[in-house]
C-alpha positions, -999 to 999 in steps of 0.1 A, spaced: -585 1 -613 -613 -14 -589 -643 5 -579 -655 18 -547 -679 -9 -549 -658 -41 -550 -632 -25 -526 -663 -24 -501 -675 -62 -515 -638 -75 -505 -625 -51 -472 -657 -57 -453 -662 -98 -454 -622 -96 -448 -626 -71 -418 -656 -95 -405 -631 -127 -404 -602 -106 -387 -630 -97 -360 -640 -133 -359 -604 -148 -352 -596 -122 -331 -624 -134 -307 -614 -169 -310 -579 -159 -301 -588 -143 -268 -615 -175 -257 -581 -195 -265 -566 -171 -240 -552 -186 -209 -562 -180 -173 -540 -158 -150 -526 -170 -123 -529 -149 -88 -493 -151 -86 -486 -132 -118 -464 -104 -112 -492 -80 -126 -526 -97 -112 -501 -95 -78 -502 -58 -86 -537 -55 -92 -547 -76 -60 -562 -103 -80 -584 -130 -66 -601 -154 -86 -627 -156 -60 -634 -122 -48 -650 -136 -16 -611 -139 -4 -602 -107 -13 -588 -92 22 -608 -61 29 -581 -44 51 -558 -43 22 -581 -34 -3 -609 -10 15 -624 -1 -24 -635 -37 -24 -674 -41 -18 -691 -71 -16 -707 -78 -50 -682 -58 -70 -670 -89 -93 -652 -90 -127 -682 -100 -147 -696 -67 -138 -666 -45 -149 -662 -25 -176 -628 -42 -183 -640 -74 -190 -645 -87 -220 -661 -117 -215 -700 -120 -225 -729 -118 -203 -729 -153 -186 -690 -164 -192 -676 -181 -165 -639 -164 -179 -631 -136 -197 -604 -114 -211 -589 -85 -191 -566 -63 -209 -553 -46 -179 -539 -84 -175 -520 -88 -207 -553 -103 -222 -552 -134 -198 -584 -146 -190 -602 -135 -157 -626 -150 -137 -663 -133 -137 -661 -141 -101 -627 -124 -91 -620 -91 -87 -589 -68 -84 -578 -31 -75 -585 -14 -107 -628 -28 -106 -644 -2 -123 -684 -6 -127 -696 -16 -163 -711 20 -181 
């Protein structure tokens, strides 16, 4: 029988590498295309300066995906995860329907 002790010695170190390959996994993650069925959905743009106001009147100037709450890119990335796109990396620049300011 192990103790409480070496459990804790082997389950955190192993929890640390899971972390550690999951965020390599989603940097490895590839872009979305605007044409994808859900960033279609969403309104996606790459470059929010093209997103068409008309259409999308909750789009402000300034509202971008690096400054989501939905992103999970770091401070500074040029790309990033979104999981409201399948995990597929977003551009910190773009922007889409469900922009929701970072807490």
């Amino acid at each position: 029988m192990t103790s409480r002790r070496q459990f804790m010695m082997t389950i955190v170190p192993a929890c640390a590498a899971l972390s550690a390959l999951g965020a390599a996994h989603a940097a490895d993650a590839p872009k979305v295309d605007e044409k994808d069925p859900a960033a279609v959905g969403l309104g996606y743009k790459a470059d929010a300066t093209k997103v068409d106001a008309k259409n999308y009147p909750t789009y402000k100037a300034g509202n971008v995906c690096g400054g989501c709450q939905f992103f999970q890119g770091k401070a500074g990335d040029a790309w990033g995860p979104c999981p409201l796109l399948g995990g597929k990396q977003v551009s910190a620049k773009g922007w889409c329907s469900a922009w929701a300011k970072k807490a």
